[in-house]
Backbone as numpy.savetxt, mean C-alpha at the origin, in Angstrom:
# Nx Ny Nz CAx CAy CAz Cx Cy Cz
13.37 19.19 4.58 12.43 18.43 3.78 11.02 18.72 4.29
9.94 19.14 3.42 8.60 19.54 3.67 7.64 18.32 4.29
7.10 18.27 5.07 5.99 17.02 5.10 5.00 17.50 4.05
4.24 15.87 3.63 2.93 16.13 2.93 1.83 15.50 3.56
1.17 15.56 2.77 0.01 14.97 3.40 -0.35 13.82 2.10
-0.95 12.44 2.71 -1.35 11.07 1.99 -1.72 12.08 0.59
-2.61 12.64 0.31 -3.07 13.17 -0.83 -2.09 13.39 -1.56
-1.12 14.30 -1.22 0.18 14.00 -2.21 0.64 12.97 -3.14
0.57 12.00 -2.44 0.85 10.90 -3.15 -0.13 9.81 -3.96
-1.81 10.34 -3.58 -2.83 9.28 -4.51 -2.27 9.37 -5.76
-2.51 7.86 -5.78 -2.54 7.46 -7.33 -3.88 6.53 -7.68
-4.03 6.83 -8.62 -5.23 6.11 -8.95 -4.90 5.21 -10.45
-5.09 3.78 -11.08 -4.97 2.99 -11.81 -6.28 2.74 -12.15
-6.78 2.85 -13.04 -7.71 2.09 -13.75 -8.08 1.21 -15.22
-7.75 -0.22 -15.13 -7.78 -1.29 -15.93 -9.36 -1.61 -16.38
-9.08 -2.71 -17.16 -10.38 -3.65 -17.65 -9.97 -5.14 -17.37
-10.74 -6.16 -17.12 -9.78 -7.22 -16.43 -10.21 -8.44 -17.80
-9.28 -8.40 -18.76 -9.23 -8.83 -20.10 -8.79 -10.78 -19.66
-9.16 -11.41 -20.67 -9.61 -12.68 -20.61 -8.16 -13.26 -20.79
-6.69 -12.92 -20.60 -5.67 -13.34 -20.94 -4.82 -13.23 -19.15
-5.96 -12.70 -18.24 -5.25 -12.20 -17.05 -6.31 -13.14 -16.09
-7.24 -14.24 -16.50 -7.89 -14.89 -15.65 -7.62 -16.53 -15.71
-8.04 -16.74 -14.40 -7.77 -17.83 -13.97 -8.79 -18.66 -14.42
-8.96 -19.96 -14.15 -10.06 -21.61 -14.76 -11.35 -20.62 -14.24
-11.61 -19.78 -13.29 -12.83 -19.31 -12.75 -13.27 -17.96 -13.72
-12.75 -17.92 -14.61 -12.50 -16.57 -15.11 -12.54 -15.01 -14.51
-11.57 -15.23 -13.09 -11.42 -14.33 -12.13 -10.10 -13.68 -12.74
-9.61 -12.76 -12.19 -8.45 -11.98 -11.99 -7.76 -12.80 -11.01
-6.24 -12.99 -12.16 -5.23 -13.44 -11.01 -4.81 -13.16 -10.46
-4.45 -13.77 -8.75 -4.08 -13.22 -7.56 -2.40 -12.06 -8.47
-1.83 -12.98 -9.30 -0.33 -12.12 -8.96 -0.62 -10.99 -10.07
-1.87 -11.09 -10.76 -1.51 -9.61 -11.88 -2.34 -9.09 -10.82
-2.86 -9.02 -9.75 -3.46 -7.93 -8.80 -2.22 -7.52 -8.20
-1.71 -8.38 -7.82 -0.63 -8.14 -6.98 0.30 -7.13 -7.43
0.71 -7.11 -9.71 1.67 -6.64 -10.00 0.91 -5.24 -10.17
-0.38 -5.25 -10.72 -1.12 -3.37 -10.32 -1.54 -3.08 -9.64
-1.08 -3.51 -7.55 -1.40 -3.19 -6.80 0.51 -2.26 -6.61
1.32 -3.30 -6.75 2.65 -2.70 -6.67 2.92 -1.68 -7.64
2.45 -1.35 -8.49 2.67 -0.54 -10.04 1.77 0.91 -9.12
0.87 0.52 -8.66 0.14 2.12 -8.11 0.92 2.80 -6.93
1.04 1.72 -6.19 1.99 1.57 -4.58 3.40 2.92 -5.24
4.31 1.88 -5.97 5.33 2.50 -6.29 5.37 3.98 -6.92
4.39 4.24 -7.70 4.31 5.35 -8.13 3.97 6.51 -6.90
2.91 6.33 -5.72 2.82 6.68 -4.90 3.31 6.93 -4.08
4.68 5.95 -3.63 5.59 6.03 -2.70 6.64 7.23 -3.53
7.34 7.08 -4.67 7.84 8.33 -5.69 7.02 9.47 -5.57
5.86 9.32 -5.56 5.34 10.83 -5.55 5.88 11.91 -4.09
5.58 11.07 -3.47 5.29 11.50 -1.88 7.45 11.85 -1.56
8.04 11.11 -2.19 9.78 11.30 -2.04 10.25 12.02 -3.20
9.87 11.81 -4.20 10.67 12.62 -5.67 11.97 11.51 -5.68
11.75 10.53 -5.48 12.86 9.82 -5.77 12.76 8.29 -6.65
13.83 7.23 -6.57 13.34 6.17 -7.17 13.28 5.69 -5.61
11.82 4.89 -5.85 11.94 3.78 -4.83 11.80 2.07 -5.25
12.17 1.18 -4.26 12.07 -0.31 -4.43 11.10 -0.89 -3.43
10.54 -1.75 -4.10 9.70 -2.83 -2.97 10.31 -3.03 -2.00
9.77 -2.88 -0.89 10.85 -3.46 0.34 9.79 -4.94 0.48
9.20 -4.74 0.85 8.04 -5.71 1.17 5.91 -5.67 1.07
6.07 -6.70 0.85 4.52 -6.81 0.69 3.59 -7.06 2.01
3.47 -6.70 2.80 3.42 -6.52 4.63 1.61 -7.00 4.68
0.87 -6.82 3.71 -0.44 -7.85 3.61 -1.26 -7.35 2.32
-2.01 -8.23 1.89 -2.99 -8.49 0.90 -4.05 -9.23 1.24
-5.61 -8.61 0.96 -6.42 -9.37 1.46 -7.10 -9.39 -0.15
-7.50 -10.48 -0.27 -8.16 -11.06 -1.69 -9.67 -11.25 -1.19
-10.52 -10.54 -0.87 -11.87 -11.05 -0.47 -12.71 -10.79 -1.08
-12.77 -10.32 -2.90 -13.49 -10.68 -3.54 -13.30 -11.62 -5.16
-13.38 -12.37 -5.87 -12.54 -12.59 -6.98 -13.77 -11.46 -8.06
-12.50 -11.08 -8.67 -12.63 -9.99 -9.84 -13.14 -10.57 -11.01
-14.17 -10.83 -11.51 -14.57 -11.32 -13.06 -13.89 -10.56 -13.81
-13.71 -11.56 -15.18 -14.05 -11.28 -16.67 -14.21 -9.69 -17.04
-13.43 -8.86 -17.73 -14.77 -7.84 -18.04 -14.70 -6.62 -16.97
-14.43 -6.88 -15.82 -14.47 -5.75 -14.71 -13.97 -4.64 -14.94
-14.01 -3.46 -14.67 -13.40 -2.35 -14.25 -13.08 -2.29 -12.89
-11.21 -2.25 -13.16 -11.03 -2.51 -11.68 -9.95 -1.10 -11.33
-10.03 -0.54 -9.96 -9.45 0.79 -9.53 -8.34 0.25 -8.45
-7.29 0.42 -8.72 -6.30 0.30 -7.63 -6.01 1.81 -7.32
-6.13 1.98 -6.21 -5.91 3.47 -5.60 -4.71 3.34 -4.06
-3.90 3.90 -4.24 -2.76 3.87 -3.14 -2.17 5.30 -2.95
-1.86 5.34 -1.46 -1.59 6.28 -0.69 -0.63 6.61 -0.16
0.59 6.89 0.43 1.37 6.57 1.58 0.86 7.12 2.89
0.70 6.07 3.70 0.33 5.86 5.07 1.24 6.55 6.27
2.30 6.11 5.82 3.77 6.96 6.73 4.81 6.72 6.39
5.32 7.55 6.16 6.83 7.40 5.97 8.06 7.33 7.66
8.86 6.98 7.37 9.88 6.59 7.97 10.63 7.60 7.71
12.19 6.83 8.22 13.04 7.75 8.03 13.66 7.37 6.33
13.74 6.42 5.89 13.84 6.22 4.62 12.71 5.24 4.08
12.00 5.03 4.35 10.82 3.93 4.02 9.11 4.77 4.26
8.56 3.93 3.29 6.91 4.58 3.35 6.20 3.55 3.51
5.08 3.16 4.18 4.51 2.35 3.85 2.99 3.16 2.96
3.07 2.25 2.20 2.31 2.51 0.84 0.18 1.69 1.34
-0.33 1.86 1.35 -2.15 1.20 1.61 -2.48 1.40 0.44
-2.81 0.31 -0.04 -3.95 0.05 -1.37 -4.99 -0.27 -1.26
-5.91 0.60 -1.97 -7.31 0.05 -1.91 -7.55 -0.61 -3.09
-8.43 -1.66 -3.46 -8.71 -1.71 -4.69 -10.35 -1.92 -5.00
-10.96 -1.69 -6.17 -12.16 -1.19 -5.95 -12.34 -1.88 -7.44
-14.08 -2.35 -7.08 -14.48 -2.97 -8.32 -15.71 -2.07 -9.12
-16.34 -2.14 -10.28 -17.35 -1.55 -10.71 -18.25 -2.38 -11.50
-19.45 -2.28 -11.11 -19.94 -2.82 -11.41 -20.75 -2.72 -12.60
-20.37 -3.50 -13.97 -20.92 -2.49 -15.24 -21.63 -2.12 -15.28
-23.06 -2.75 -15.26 -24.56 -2.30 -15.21 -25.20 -1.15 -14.39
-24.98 -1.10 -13.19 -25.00 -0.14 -12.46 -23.77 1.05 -12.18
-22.75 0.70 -12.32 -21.91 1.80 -12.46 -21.45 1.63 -10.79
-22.05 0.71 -9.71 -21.88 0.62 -8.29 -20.39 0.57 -8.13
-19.49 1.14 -7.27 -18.32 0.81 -7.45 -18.20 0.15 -5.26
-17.68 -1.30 -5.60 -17.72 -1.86 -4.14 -16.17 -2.47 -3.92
-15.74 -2.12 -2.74 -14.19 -2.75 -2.99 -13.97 -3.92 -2.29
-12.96 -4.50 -2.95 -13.29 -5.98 -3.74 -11.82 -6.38 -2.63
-10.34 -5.72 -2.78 -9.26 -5.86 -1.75 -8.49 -4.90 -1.33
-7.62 -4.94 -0.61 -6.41 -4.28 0.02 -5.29 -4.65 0.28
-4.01 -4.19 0.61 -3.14 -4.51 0.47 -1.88 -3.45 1.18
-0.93 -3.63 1.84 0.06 -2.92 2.15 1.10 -3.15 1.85
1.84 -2.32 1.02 3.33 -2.30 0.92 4.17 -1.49 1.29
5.48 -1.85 1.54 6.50 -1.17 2.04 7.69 -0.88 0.75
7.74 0.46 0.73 9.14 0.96 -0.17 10.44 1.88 0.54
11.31 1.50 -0.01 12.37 2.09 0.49 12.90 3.27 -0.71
13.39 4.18 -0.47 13.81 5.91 -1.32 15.06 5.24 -1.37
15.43 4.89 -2.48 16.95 5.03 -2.93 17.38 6.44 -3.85
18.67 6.20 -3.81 19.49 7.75 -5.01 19.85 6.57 -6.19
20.86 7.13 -6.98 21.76 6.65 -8.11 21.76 5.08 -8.05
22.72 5.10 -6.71 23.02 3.95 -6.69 22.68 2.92 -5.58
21.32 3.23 -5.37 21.05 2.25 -4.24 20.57 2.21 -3.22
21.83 3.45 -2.51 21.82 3.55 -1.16 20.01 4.40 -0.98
19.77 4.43 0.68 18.74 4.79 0.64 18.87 5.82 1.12
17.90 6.61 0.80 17.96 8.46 1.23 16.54 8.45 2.05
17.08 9.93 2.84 15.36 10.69 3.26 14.44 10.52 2.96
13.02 10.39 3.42 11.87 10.91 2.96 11.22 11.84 3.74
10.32 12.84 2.89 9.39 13.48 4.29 8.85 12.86 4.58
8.23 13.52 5.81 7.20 13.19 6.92 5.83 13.31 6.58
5.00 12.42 6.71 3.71 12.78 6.23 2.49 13.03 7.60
1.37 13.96 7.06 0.66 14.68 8.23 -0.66 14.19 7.47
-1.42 13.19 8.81 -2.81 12.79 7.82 -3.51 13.68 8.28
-4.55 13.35 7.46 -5.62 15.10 7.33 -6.81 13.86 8.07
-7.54 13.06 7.00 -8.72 12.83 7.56 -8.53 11.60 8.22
-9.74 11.17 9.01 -10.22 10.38 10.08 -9.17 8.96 9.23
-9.39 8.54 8.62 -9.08 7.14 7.76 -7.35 7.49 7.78
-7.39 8.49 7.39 -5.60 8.84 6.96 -4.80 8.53 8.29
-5.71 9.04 9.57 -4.83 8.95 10.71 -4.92 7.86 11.13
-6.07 6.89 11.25 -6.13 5.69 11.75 -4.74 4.83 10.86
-4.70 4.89 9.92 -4.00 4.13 9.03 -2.40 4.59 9.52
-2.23 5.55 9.55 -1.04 6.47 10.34 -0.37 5.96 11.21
-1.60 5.23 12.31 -1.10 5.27 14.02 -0.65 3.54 13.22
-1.51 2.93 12.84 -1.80 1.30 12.63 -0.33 1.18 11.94
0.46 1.97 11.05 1.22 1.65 10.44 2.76 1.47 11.61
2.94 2.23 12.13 3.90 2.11 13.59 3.37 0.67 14.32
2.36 0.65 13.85 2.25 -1.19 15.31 2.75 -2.11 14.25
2.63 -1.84 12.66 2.54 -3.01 12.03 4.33 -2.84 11.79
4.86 -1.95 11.91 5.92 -1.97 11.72 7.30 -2.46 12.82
6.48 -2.50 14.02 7.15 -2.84 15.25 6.66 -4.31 15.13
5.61 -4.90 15.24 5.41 -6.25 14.52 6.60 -7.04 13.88
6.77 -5.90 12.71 7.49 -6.88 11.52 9.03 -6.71 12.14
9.46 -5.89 13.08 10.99 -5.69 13.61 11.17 -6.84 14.08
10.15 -6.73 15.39 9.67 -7.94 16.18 9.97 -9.81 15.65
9.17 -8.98 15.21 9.28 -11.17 14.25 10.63 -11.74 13.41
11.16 -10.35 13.07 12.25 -10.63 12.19 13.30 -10.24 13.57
13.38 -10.19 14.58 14.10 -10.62 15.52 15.25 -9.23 15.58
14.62 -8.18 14.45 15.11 -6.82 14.42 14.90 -5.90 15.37
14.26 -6.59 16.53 13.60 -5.47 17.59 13.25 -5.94 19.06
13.80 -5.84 20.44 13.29 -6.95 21.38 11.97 -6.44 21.45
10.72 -7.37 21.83 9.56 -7.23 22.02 9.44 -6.02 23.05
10.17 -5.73 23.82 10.03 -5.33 25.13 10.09 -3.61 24.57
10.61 -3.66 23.28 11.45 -1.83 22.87 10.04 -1.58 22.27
9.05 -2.94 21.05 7.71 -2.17 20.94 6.52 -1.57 21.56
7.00 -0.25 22.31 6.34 0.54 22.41 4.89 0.37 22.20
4.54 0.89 20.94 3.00 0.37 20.22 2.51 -0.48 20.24
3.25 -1.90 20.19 2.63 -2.68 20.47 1.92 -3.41 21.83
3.08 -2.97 23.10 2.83 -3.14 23.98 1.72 -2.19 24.46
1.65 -1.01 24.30 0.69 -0.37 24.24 -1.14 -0.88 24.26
-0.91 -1.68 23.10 -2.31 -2.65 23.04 -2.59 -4.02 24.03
-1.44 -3.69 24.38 -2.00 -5.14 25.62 -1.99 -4.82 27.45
-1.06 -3.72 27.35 -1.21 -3.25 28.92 -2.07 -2.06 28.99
């Protein structure tokens, strides 16, 4: 199986944020961000495997701007690293600003997918090789966040994360 590189897998989404998808503030709702942050994610995580994949998990979302009325909004996602059957997927999402055309990003978000076949089971993925400065930081960060989540879910003794321990001794 070939490695790729994050670029392989950009996807880029671009909506209008229509008056049937906002909240009393006439913002963008948290869960239709959520469902075309996962809609770019997934396609991305498929690109990068050639396979079907499933949500494994939603591992963080940061909401730190609300999206008006009217916006042009860019969900752009990557895969960060793959596993031995799992990718974790980084979303950016990016706002524009009509008048000026300024484009400033608005949230982010990480998800995790797993490569299934036919029926389920989960298969291979390649290996991915980041190219630039951002690709690798995101690279190394994705191994701590993933020993984290072993960690907490009691899937991992603290003592085996490596990476994580790493940051404290």
């Amino acid at each position: 199986m070939q490695a790729k590189t994050p670029e392989h897998s950009k996807t880029i989404l671009t909506d209008v944020v229509l008056p049937g998808e906002t909240n009393a503030l006439n913002s963008l709702f948290g869960g239709e961000l959520l469902a075309r942050m996962d809609r770019a994610a997934s396609i991305s995580a498929s690109r990068h495997c050639r396979s079907i994949v499933v949500t494994a998990s939603v591992n963080h979302v940061a909401f730190s701007k609300p999206i008006p009325l009217g916006t042009v909004v860019t969900v752009e996602a990557k895969v960060s690293r793959a596993f031995k059957t799992s990718m974790e997927v980084y979303i950016d999402v990016w706002i524009e600003d009509r008048e000026s055309g300024k484009k400033s990003k608005a949230n982010e978000g990480i998800y995790t997918f797993v490569a299934v076949d036919d029926t389920g089971k989960p298969v291979e993925v390649p290996e991915i090789i980041p190219e630039t400065t951002l690709e690798k930081q995101r690279f190394d960060a994705a191994l701590r966040r993933k020993q984290l989540s072993l960690v907490l879910a009691g899937k991992m003794k603290p003592s085996d994360a490596t990476e994580l321990r790493a940051l404290f001794v």
